[in-house]
N, C-alpha and C positions, 0 to 999 in steps of 0.2 A: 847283825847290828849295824847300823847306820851312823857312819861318824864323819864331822862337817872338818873338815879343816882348811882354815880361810885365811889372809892377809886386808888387810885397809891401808890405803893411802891414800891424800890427800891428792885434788889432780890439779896442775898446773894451768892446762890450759883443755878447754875443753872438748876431746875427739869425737865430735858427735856427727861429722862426716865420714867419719870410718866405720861407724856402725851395721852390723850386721842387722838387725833390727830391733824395736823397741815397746816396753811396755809398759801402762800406765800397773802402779802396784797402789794398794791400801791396804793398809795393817793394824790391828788392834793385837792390843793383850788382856786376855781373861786373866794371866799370871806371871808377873812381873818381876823376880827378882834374882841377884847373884847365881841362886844355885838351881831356881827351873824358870824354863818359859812357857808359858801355851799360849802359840797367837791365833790371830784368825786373819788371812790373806788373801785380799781381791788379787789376780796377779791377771791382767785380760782377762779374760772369759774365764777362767779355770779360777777353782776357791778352793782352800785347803787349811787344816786345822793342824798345828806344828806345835810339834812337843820339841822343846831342847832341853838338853840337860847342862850340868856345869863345866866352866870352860876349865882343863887342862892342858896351860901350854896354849894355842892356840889351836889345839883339837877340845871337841865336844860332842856328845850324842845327839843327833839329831830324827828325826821322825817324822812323815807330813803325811796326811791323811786327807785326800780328797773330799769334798763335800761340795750341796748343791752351793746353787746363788742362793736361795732360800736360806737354805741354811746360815749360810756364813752374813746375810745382813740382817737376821735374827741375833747373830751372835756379837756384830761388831756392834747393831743398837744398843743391845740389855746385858751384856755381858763383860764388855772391855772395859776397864775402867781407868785408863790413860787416854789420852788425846791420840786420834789417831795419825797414823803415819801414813805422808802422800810425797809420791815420786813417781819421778819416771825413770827406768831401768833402760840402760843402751846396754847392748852385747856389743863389744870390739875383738874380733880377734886381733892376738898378737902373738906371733913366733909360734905355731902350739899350743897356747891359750886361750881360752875367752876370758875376758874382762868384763865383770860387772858397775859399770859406772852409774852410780845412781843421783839423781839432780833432784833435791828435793825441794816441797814447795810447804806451803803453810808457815809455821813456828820455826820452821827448818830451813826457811828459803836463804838461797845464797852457799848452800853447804852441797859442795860434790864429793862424794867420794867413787872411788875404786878397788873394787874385792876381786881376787884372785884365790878359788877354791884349787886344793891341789892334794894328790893321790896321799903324799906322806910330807910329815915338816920339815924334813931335810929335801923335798923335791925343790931342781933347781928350775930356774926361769929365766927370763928374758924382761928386765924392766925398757915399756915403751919412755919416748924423753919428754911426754906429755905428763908421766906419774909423777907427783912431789912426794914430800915427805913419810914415812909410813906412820901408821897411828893404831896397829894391831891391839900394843898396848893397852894403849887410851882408852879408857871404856866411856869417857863421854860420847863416841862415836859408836856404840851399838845401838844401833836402832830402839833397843827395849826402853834406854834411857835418853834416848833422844825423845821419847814420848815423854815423858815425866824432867826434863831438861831440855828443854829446843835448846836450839842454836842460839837463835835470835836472842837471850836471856843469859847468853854467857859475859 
């Protein structure tokens, strides 16, 4: 069983000279809601079909399924039916970490955030002094709904 367990926070300022390296990401959803997700994910060269399940806690099922280019811009044309999600993904290590910062652009532009996946919800870490606020909570900041909620419309 494959289970995601993630933080989000807001970034202060943006580390993107620290970066380990980076990747243009595009995302749809065929299924969009509280209790499952099915996306469909450009992530560089690599495409993959991601099943999530509902979030407990700040843990969730997760599952990602490779698939061609073909496939997946078959899938985000005729299938997703949110607006799609466009960013670019920096890796930063930090203490032990990698950090997922991602800058998003379109509906969403102006909005960085920062995801730290981690082994178990009590695992401890190291915040860099670049991280602001955390926004785990917040579910206007899950991606799913940030398709159906930009930024820019809050």
């Amino acid at each position: 069983m494959a289970i995601e367990i993630e933080r989000k926070f807001l970034v202060k300022e943006k580390p993107f000279h620290l970066e380990k390296k980076s990747l243009h990401i595009r995302q749809g959803y065929i299924v969009n809601d509280q209790k499952q997700v099915i996306r469909v994910r450009e992530k560089g060269n690599e495409y993959f079909l991601t099943v999530k399940g509902n979030n407990i806690g700040i843990s969730r099922l997760e599952f990602d399924f490779p698939i061609s280019k073909e496939d997946a811009g078959e899938l985000l044309e005729h299938f997703c039916k949110t607006a799609i999600i466009d960013k670019i993904r920096h890796y930063v290590e930090f203490k032990g970490h990698t950090w997922e910062v991602d800058e998003f652009h379109g509906d969403n532009e102006g909005l960085v955030l920062a995801e730290i996946e981690l082994m178990s919800e009590n695992e401890d870490f190291a915040i860099p002094d670049w991280i602001g606020k955390e926004v785990t909570p917040d579910e206007r900041y899950y991606n799913m709904n940030l398709a159906t909620h930009p930024y820019k419309d809050w």
